[in-house]
Structure formats: C-alpha cells, structure tokens
N, CA, C and O atoms as CSV, one atom per row, in Angstrom:
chain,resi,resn,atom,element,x,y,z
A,1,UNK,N,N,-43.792,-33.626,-30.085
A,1,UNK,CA,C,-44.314,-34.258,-31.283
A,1,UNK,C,C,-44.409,-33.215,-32.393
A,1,UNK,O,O,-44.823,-32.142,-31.955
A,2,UNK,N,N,-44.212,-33.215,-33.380
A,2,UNK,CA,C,-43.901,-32.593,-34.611
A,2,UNK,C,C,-45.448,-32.437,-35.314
A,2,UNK,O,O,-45.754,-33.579,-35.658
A,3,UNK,N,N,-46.251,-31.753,-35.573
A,3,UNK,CA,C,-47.250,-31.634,-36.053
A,3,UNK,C,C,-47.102,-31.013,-37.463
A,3,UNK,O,O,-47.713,-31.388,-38.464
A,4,UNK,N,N,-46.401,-30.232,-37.408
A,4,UNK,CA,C,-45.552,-29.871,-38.928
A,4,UNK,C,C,-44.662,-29.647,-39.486
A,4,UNK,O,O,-44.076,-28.795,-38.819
A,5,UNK,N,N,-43.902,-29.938,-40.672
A,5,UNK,CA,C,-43.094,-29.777,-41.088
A,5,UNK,C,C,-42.448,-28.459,-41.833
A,5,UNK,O,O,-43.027,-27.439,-42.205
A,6,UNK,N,N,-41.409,-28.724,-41.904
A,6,UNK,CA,C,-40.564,-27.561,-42.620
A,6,UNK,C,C,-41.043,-26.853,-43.830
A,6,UNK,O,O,-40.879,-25.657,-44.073
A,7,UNK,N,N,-41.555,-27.590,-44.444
A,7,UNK,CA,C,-42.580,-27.208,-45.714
A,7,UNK,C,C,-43.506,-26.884,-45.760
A,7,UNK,O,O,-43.892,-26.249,-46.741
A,8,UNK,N,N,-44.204,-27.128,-44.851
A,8,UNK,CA,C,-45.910,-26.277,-44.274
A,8,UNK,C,C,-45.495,-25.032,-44.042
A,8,UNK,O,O,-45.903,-24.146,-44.794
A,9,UNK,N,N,-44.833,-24.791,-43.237
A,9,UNK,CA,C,-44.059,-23.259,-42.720
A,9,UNK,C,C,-43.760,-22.673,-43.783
A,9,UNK,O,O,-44.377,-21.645,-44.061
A,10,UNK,N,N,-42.840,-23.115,-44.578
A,10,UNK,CA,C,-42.468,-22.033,-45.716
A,10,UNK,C,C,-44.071,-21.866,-46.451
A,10,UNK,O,O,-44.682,-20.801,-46.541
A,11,UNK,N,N,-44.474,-22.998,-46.860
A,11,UNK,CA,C,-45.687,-22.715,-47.092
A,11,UNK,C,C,-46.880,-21.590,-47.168
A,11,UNK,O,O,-47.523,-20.894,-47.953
A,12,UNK,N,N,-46.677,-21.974,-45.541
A,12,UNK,CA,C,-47.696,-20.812,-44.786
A,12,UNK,C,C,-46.776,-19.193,-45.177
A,12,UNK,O,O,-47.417,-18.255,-45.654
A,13,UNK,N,N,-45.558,-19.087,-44.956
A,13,UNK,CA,C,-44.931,-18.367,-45.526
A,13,UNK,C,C,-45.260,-17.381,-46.719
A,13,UNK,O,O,-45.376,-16.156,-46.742
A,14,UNK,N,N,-45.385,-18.484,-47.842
A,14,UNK,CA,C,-45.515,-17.887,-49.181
A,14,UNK,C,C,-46.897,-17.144,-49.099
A,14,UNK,O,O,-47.043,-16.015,-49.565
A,15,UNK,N,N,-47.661,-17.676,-48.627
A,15,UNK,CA,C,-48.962,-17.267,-48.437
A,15,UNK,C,C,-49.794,-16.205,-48.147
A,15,UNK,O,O,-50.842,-15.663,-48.496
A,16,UNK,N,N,-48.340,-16.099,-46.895
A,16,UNK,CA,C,-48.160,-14.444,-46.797
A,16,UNK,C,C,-47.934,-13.384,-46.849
A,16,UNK,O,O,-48.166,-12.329,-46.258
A,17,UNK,N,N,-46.978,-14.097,-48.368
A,17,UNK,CA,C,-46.235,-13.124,-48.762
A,17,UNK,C,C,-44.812,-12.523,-48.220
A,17,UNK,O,O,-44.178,-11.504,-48.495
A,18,UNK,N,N,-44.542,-13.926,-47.075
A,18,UNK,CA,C,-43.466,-13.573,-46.032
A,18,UNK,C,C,-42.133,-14.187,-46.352
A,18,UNK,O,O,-41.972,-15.405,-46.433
A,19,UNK,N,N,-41.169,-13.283,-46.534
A,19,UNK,CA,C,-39.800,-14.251,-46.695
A,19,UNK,C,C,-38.939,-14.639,-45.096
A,19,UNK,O,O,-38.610,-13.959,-44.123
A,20,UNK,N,N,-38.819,-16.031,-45.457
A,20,UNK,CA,C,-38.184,-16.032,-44.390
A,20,UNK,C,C,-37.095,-16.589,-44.713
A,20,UNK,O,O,-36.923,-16.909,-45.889
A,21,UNK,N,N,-35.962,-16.869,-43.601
A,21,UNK,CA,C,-34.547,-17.220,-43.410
A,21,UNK,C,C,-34.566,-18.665,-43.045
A,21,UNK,O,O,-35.615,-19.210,-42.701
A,22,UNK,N,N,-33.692,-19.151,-43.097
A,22,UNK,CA,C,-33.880,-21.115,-42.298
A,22,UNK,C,C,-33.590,-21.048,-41.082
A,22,UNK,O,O,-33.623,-22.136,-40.507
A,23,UNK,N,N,-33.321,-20.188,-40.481
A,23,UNK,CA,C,-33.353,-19.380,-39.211
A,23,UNK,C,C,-34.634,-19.538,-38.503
A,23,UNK,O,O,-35.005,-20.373,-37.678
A,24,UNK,N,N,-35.500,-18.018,-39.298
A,24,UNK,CA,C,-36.702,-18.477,-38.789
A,24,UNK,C,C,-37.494,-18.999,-39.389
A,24,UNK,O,O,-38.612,-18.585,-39.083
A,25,UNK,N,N,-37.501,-19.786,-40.178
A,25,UNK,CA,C,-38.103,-21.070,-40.658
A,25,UNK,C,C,-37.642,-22.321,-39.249
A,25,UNK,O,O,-38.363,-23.284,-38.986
A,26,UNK,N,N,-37.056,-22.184,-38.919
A,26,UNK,CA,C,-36.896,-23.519,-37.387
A,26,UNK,C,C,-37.523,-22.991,-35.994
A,26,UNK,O,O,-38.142,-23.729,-35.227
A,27,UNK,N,N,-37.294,-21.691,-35.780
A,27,UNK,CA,C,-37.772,-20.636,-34.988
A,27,UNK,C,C,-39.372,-21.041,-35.323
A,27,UNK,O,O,-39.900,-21.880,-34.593
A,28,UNK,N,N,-40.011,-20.549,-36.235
A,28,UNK,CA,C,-41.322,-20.819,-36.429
A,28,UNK,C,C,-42.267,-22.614,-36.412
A,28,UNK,O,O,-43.346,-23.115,-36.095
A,29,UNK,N,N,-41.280,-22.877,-36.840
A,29,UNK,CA,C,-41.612,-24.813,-36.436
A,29,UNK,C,C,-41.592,-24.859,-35.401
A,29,UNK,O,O,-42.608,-25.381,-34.942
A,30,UNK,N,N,-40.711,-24.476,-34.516
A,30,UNK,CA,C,-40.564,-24.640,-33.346
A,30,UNK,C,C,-42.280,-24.293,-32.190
A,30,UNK,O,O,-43.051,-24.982,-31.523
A,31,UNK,N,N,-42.109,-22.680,-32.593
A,31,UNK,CA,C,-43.125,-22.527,-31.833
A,31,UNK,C,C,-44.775,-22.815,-32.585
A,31,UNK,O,O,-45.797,-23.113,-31.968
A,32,UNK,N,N,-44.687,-22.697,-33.476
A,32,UNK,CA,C,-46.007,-23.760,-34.351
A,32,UNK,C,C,-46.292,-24.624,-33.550
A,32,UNK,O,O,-47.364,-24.681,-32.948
A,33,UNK,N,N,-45.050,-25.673,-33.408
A,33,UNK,CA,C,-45.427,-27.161,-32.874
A,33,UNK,C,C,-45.747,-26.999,-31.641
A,33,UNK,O,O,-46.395,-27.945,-31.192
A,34,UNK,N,N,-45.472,-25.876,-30.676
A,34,UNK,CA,C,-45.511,-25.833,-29.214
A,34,UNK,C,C,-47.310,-25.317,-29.037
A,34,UNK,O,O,-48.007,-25.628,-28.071
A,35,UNK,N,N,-47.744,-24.535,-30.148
A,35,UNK,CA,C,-48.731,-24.175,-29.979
A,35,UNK,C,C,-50.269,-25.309,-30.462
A,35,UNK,O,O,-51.435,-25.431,-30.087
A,36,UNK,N,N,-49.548,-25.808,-31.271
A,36,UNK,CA,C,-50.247,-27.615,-31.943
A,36,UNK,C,C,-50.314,-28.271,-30.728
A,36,UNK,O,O,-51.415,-28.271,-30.177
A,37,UNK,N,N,-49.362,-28.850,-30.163
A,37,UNK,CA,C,-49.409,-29.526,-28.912
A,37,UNK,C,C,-50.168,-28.900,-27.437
A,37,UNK,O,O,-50.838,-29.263,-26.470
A,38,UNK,N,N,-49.781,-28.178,-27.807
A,38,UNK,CA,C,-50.897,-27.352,-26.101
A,38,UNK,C,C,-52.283,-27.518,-26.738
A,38,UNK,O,O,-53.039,-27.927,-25.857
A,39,UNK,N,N,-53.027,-27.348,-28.082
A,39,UNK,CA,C,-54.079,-27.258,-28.147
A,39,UNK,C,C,-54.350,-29.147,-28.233
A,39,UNK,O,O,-55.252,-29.607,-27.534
A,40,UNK,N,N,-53.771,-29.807,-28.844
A,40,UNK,CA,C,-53.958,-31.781,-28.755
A,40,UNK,C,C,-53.748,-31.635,-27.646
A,40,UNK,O,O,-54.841,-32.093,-27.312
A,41,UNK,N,N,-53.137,-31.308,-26.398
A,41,UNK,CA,C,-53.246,-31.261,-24.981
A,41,UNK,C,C,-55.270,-31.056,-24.667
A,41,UNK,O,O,-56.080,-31.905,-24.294
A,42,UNK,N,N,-55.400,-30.108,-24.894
A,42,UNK,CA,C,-56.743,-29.389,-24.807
A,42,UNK,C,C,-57.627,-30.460,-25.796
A,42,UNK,O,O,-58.800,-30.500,-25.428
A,43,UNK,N,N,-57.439,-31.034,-26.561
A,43,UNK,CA,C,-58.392,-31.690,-27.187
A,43,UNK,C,C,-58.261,-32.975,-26.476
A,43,UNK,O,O,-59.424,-33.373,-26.554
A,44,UNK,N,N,-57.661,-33.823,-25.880
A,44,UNK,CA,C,-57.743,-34.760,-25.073
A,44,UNK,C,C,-58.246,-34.640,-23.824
A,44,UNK,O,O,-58.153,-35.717,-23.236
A,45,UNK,N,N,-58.638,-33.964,-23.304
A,45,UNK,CA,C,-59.349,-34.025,-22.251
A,45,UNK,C,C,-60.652,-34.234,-22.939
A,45,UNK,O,O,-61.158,-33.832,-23.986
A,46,UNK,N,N,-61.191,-35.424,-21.446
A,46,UNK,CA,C,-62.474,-35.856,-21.478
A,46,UNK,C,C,-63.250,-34.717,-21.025
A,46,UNK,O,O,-62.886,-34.002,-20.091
A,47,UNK,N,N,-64.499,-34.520,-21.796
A,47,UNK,CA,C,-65.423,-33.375,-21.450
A,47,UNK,C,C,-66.979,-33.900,-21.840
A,47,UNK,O,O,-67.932,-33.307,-22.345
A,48,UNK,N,N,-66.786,-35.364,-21.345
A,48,UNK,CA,C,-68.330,-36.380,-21.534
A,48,UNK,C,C,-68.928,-35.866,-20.307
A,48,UNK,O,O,-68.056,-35.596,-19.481
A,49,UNK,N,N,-70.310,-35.603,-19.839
A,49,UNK,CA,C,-71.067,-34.944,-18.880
A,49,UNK,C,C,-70.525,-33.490,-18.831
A,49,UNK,O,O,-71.220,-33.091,-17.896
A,50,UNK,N,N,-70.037,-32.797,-19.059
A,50,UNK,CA,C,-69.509,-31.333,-18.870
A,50,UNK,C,C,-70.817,-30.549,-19.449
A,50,UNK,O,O,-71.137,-30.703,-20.628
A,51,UNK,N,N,-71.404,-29.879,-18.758
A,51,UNK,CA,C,-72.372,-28.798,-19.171
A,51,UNK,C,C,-71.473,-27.405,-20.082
A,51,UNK,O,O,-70.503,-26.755,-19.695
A,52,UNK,N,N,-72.096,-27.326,-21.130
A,52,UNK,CA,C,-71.490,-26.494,-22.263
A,52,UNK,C,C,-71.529,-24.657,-21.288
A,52,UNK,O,O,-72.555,-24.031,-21.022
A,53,UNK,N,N,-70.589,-24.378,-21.077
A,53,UNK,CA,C,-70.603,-23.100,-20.531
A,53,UNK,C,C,-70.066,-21.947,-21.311
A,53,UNK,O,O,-68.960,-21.751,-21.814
A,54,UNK,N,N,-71.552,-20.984,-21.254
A,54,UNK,CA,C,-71.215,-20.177,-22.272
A,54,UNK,C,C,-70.557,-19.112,-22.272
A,54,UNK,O,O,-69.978,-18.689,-23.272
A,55,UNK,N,N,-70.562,-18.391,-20.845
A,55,UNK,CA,C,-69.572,-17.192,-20.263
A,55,UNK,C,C,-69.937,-17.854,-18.462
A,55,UNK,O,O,-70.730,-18.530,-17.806
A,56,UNK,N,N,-68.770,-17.102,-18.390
A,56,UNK,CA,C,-68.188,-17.387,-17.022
A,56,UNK,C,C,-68.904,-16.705,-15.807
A,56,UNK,O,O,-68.879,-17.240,-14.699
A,57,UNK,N,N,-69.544,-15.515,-16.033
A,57,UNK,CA,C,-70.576,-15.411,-15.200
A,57,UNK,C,C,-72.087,-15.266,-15.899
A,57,UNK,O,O,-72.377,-15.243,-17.095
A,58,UNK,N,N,-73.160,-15.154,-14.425
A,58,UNK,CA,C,-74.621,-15.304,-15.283
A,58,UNK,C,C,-75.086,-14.141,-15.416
A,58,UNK,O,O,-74.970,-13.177,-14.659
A,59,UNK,N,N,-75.588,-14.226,-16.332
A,59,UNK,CA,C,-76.298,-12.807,-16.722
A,59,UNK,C,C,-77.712,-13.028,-17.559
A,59,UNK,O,O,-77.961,-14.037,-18.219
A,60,UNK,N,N,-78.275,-12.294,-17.458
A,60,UNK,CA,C,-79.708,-12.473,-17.967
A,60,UNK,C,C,-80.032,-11.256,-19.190
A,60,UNK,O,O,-79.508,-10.146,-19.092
A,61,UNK,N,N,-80.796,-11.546,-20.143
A,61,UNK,CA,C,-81.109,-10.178,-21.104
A,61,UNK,C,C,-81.946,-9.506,-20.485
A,61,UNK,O,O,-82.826,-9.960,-19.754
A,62,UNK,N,N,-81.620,-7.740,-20.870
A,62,UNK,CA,C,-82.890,-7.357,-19.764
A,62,UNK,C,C,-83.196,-6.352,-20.997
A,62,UNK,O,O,-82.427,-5.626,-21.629
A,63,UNK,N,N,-84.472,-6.549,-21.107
A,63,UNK,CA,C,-85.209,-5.845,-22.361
A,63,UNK,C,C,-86.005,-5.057,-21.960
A,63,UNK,O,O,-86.878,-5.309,-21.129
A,64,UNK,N,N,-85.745,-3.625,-22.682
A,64,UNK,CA,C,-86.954,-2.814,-22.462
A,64,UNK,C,C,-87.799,-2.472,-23.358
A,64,UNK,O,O,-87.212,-2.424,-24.439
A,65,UNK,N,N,-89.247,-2.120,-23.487
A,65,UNK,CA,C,-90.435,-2.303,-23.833
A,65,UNK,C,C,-90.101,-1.455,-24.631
A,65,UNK,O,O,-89.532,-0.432,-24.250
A,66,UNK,N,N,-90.431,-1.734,-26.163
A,66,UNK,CA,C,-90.311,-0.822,-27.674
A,66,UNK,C,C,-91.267,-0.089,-27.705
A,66,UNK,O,O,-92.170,-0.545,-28.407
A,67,UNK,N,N,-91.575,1.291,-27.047
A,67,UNK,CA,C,-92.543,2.660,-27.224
A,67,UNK,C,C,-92.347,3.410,-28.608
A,67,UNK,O,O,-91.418,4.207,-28.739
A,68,UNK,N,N,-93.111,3.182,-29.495
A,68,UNK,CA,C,-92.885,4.213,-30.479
A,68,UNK,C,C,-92.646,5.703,-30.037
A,68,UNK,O,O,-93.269,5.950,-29.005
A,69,UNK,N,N,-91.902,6.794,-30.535
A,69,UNK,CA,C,-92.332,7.666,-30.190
A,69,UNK,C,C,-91.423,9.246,-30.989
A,69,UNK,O,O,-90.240,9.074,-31.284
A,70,UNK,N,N,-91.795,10.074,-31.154
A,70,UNK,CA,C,-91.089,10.892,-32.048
A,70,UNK,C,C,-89.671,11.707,-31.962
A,70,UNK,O,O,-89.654,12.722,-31.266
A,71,UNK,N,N,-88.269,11.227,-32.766
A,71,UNK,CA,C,-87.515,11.190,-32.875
A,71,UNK,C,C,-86.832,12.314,-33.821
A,71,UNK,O,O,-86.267,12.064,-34.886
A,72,UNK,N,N,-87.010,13.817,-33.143
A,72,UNK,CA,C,-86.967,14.989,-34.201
A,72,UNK,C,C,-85.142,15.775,-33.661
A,72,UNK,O,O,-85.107,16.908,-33.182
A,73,UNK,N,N,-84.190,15.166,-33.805
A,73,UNK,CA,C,-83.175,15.637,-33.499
A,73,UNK,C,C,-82.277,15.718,-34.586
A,73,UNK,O,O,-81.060,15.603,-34.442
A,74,UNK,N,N,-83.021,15.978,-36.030
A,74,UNK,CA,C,-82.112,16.256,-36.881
A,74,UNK,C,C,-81.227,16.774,-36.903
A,74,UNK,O,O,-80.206,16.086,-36.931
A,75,UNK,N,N,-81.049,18.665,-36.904
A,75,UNK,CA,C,-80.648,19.921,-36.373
A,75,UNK,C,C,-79.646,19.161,-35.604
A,75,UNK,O,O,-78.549,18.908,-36.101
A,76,UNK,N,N,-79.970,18.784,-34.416
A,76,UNK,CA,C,-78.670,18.499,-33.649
A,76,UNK,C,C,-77.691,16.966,-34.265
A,76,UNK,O,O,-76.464,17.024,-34.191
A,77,UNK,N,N,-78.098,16.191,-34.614
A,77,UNK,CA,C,-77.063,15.601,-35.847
A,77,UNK,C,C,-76.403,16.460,-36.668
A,77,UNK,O,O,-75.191,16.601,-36.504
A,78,UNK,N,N,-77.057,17.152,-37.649
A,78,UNK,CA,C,-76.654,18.101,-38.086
A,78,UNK,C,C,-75.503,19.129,-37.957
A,78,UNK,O,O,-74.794,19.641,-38.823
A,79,UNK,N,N,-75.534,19.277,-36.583
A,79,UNK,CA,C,-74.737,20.724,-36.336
A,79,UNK,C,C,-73.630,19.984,-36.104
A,79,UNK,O,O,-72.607,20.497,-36.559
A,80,UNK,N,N,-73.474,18.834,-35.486
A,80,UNK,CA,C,-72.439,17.763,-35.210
A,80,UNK,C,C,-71.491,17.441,-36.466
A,80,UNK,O,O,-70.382,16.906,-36.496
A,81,UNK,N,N,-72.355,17.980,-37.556
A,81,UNK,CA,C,-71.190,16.937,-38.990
A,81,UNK,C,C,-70.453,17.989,-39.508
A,81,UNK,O,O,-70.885,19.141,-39.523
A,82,UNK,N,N,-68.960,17.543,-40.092
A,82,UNK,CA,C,-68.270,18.527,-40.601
A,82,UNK,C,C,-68.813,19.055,-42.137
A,82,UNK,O,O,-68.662,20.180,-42.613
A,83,UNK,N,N,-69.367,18.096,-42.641
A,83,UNK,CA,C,-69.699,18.324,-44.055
A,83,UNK,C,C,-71.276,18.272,-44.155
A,83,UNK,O,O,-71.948,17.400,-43.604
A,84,UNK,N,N,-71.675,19.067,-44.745
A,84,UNK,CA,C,-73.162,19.218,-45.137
A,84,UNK,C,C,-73.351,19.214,-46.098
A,84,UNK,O,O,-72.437,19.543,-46.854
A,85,UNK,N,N,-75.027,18.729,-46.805
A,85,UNK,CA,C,-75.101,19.435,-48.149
A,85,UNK,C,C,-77.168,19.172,-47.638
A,85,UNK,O,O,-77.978,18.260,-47.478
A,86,UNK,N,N,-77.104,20.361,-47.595
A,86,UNK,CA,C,-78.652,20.838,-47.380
A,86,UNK,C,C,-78.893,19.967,-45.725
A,86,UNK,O,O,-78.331,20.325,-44.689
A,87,UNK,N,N,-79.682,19.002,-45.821
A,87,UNK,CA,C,-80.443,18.470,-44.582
A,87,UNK,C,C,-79.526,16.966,-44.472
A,87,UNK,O,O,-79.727,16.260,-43.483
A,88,UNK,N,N,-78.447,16.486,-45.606
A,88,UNK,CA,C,-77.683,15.520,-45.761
A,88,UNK,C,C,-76.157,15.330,-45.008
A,88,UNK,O,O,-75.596,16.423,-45.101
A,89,UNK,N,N,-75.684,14.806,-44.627
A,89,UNK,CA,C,-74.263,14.358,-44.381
A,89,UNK,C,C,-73.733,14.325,-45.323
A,89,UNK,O,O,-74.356,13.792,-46.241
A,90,UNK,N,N,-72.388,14.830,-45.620
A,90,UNK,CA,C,-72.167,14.171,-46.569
A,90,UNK,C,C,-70.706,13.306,-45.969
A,90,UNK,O,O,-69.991,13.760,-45.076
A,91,UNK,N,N,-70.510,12.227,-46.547
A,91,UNK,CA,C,-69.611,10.882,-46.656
A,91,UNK,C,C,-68.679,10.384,-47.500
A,91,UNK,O,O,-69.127,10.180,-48.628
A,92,UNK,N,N,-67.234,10.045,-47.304
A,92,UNK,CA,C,-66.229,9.634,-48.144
A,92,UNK,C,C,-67.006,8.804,-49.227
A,92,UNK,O,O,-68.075,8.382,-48.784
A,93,UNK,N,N,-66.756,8.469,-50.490
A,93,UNK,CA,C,-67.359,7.529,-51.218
A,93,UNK,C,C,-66.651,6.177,-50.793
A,93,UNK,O,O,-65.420,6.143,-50.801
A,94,UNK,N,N,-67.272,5.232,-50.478
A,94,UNK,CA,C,-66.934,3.762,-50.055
A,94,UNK,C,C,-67.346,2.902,-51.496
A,94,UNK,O,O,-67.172,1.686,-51.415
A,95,UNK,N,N,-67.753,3.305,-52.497
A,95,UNK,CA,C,-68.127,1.896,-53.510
A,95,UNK,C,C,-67.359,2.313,-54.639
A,95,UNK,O,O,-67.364,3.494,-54.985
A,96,UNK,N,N,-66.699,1.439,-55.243
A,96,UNK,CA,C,-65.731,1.966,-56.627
A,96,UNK,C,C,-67.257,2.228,-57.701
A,96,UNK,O,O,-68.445,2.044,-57.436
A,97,UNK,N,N,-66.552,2.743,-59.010
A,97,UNK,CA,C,-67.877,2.697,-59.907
A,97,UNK,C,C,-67.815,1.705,-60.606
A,97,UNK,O,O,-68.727,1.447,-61.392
C-alpha cells in the first residue's frame, strides 16, 4: 500500500536540502512505504487490556539519604583544568554578543 507519494519525497527532499535523482526518488518511496506499512502493521494490533509496560525488566529506585556535608575539593578540580584564571576555569565562549 502506498502511503506516499512521489512528491512528499522530493518534498521531504527539499527540506533537507537533499538533491536527489528519480532513481533515488523511487528507491526512497520504496523504502518509506515499507517502513509506513510495518509501523500500520504495529498500529493494528489490538492492545485493549494490555498493561502499559514501561521497560522490560523490574527495577526499583534506590535512593540514598541527602547528608549535608562539606565539599572542599577545589584545588583538586583545579589542578585537573587546562586553563585557569585565579580560583576560575576558564571556558570556550558559548553565547554570541
């Protein structure tokens, strides 16, 4: 069954900025539609009474008790970074101006 056409593809194509050939423009319909249909495969199944399963095995959270307590390992951060500037890291700039 055909879920999309030749024009969706190029479509999706342009979109991406992708040129394609009519080659693989049929190549890509092709397997589009194979991958459309396996999932309408998957959406037709009945899944009325099915308990929603969230991972495949059980596992439980196991939390441990939040102790405040003093956290003085600057120095050794420190000695770890390639770039310094006094008691600071210093870091690529990440924000334009």
């Amino acid at each position: 069954m055909e879920l999309l056409t030749k024009e969706q593809v190029r479509h999706v194509a342009d979109l991406a900025h992708i040129s394609i050939t009519e080659q693989e423009e049929d190549m890509y319909l092709t397997q589009l539609n194979d991958i459309l249909n396996e999932i309408k495969k998957i959406e037709d199944v009945n899944v009325d009474g099915e308990e929603i399963m969230i991972s495949s095995v059980d596992k439980t959270n196991c939390y441990k008790e939040d102790v405040p307590g003093v956290m003085d390992k600057r120095d050794e951060i420190l000695k770890n970074s390639k770039l310094r500037k006094g008691d600071f890291i210093v870091v690529p700039k990440v924000l334009n101006d």
